[in-house]
C-alpha positions in Angstrom: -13.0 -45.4 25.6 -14.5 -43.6 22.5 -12.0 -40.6 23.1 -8.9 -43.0 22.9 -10.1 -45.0 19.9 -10.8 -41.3 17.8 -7.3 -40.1 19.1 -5.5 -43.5 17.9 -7.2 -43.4 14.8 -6.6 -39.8 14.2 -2.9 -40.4 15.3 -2.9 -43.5 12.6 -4.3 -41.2 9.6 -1.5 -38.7 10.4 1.0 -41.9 9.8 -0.6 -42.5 7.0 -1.0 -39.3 5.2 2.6 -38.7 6.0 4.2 -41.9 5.0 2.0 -41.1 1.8 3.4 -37.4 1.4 7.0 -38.3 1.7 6.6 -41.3 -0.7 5.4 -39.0 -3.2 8.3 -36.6 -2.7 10.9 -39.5 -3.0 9.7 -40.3 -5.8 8.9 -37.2 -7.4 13.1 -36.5 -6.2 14.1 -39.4 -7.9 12.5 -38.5 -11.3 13.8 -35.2 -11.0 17.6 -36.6 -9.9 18.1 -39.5 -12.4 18.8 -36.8 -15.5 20.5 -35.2 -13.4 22.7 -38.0 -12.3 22.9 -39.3 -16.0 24.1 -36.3 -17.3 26.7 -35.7 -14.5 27.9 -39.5 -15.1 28.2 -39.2 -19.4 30.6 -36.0 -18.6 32.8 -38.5 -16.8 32.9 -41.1 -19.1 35.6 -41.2 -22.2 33.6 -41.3 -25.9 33.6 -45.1 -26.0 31.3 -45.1 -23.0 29.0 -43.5 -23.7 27.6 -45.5 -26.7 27.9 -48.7 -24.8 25.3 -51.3 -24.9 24.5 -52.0 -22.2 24.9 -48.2 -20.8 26.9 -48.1 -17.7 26.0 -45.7 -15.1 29.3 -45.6 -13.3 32.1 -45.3 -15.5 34.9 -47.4 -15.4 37.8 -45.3 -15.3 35.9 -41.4 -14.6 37.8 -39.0 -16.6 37.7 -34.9 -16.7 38.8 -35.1 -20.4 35.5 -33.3 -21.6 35.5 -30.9 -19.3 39.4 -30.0 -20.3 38.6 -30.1 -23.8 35.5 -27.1 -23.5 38.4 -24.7 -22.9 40.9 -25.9 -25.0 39.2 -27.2 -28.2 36.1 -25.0 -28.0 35.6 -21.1 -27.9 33.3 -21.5 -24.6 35.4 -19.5 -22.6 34.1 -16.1 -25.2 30.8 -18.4 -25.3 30.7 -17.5 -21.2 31.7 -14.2 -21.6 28.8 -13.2 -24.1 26.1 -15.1 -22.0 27.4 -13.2 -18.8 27.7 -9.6 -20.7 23.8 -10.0 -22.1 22.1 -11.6 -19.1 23.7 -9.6 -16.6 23.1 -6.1 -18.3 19.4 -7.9 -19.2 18.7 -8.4 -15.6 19.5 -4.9 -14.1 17.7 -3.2 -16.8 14.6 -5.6 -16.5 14.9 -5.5 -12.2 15.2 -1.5 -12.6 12.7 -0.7 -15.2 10.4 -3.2 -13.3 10.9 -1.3 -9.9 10.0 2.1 -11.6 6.7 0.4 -13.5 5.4 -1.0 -10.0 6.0 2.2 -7.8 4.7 4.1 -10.3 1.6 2.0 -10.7 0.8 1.6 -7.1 1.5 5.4 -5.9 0.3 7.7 -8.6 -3.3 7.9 -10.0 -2.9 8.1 -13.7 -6.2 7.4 -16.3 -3.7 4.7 -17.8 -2.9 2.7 -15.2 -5.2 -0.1 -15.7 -4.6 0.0 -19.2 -1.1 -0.4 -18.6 -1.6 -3.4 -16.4 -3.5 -5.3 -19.0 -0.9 -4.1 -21.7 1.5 -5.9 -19.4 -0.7 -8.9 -19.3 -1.4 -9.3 -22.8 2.0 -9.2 -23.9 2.3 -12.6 -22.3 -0.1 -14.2 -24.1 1.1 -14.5 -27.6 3.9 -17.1 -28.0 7.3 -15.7 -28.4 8.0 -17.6 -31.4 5.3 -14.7 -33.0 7.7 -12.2 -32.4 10.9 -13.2 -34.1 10.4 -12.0 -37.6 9.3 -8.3 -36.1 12.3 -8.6 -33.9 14.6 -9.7 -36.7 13.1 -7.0 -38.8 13.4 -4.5 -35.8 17.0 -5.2 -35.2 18.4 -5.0 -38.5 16.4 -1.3 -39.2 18.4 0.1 -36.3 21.5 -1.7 -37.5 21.9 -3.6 -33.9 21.1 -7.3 -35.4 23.9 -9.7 -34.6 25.0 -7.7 -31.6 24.9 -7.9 -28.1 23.2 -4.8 -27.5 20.2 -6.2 -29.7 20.0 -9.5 -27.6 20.3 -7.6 -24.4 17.1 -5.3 -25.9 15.2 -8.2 -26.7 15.8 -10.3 -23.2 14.4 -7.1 -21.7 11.3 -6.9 -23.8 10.6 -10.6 -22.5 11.1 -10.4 -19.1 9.9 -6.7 -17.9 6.6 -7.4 -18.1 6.3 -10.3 -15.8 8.6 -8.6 -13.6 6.8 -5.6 -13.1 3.6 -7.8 -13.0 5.3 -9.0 -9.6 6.7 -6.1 -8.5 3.0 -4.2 -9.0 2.1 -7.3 -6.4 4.8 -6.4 -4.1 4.3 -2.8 -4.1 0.9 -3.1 -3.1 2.2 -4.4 0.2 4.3 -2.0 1.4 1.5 0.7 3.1 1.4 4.5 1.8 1.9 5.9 4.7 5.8 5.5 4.7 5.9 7.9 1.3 4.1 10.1 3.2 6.2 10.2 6.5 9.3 10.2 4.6 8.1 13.0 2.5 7.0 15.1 5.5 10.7 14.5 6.9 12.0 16.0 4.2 12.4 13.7 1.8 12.0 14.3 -2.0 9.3 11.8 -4.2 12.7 9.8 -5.5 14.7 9.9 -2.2 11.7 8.0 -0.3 11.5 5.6 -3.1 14.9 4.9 -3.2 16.2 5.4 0.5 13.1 4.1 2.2 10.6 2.1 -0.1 13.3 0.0 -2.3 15.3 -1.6 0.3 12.3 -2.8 1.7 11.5 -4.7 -1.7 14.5 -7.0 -1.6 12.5 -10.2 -2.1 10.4 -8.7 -5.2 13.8 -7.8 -6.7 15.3 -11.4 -5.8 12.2 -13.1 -7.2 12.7 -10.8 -10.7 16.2 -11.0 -10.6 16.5 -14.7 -10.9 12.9 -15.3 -13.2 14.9 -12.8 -15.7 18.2 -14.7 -15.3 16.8 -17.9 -15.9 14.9 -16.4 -19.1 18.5 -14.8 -20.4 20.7 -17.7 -20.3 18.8 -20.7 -21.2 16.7 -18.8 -24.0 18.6 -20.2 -27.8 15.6 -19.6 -30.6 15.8 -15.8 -30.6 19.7 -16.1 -30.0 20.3 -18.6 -32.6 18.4 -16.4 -35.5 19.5 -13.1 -34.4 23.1 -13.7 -33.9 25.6 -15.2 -36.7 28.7 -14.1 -35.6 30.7 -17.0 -33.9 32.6 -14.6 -31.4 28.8 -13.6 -30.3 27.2 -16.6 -29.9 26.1 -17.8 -26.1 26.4 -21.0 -24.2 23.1 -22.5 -25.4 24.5 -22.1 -28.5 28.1 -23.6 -28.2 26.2 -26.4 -26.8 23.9 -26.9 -29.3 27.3 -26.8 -31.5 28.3 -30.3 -30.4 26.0 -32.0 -32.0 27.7 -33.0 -35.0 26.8 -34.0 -38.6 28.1 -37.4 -38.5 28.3 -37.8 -34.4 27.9 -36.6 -31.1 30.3 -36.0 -28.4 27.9 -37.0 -25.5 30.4 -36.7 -22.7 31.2 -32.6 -24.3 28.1 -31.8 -24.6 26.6 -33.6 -21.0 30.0 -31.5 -19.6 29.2 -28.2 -21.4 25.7 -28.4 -20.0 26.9 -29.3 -16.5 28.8 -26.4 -16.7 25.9 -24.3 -17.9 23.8 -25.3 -14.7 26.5 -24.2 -12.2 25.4 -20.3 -12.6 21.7 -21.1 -12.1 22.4 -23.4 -9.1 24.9 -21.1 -7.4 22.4 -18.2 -7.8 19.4 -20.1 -6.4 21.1 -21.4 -3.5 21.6 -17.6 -2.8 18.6 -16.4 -3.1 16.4 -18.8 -2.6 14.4 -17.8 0.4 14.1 -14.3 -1.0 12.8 -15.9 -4.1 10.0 -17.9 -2.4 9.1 -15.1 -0.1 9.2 -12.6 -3.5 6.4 -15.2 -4.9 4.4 -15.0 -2.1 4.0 -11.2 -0.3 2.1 -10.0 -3.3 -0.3 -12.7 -2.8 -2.6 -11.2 -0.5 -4.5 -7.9 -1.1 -4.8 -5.5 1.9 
């Protein structure tokens, strides 16, 4: 009789705790999805809606008339372009640098390495906004301020260290042993990393891939001090540009930033489950 009564009540606290955990994670969703919504429904609505009082979820009469106008009346098409151009190049030379610092690091003995590590570590505890005058300053001594090439340069500087903080993590996974048999096949020091030990790092490259991605094209303090040429500037910035002096164009801007989001969403979907399993195989020491 006792036995039945402790599995009831166990099979009751399971009920519980579960009906508890998913009403937490509706309502944590529903926080998360009502900006979401709002901004999807403002792009939709024509300028007069959106100042409404009361403010009216569902428009009326939806209209795409923001969204044609971002092409049309605003340079976001060259906006696109730049972002693309400096995140892209950003994130293969941040993934690839990254790569080269964690084999490195986890197959060579060097009396650096752990010096390197913390160097690594420490550069990500001084807030970024410290480094814009010595970037500015930087930049304009090599004459590459106001240029892509000096954006793409200072993305990287931002996001190689934390990747190569995870790619250190996922390095350490991957056992010695297969340098060593590849080598004794025949196989030179940079075939075996490239041919054998790389491939086999596809989440750690996912995981840094999208963590510098996400860095490069939402970032807008260092872009909007370092660039001042209006056929450079990037999409946080062309956003930014429709807030005007004496109003804003809610419905452009909640359109422009719809757009913006598309990349970001599109690339997750992709490689999400190499992202989450990046995050995670470094996790454990062996």
């Amino acid at each position: 009789m006792k036995t039945n009564n402790t599995k009831t009540g166990m099979k009751r606290a399971r009920v519980i705790s579960g009906i508890g955990t998913y009403t937490v994670l509706v309502i944590a969703s529903i926080v998360v999805l009502i900006p979401i919504l709002w901004m999807l429904s403002t792009s939709l609505k024509i300028e007069s809606e959106t100042i409404s009082i009361p403010p009216k979820w569902i428009p009326d009469n939806p209209s795409l008339e923001a969204y044609s106008r971002l092409w049309s009346e605003y340079p976001f098409l060259t906006y696109f372009k730049n972002s693309i151009i400096i995140v892209l190049s950003s994130v293969f030379l941040s993934v690839l640098f990254s790569c080269l610092a964690g084999y490195g690091v986890t197959r060579f003995n060097f009396k650096a390495r752990k010096s390197f590590l913390s160097f690594l570590l420490v550069t990500q505890m001084f807030p970024s906004i410290m480094m814009l005058i010595p970037y500015y300053k930087v930049l304009s001594t090599y004459g590459i301020n106001d240029s892509l090439l000096g954006m793409i340069i200072v993305y990287i500087s931002f996001t190689v260290p934390f990747c190569s903080w995870m790619m250190v993590g996922f390095f350490r996974t991957i056992p010695l042993e297969l340098d060593e048999a590849a080598i004794i096949d025949g196989c030179s020091r940079w075939k075996a990393f490239y041919k054998i030990i790389l491939p086999m790092t596809l989440p750690g490259i996912a995981s840094s891939a999208i963590y510098a991605f996400i860095t490069g094209w939402n970032e807008y303090m260092f872009a909007q001090v370092l660039i001042n040429s209006p056929e450079l500037k990037t999409v946080p910035l062309g956003i930014a540009e429709l807030n005007g002096f004496y109003k804003i164009l809610w419905n452009d801007m909640m359109a422009a930033s719809i757009i913006a989001s598309l990349p970001l969403v599109i690339l997750f979907i992709f490689l999400q489950k190499y992202f989450i399993s990046g995050l995670t195989a470094g996790a454990v020491k062996q």
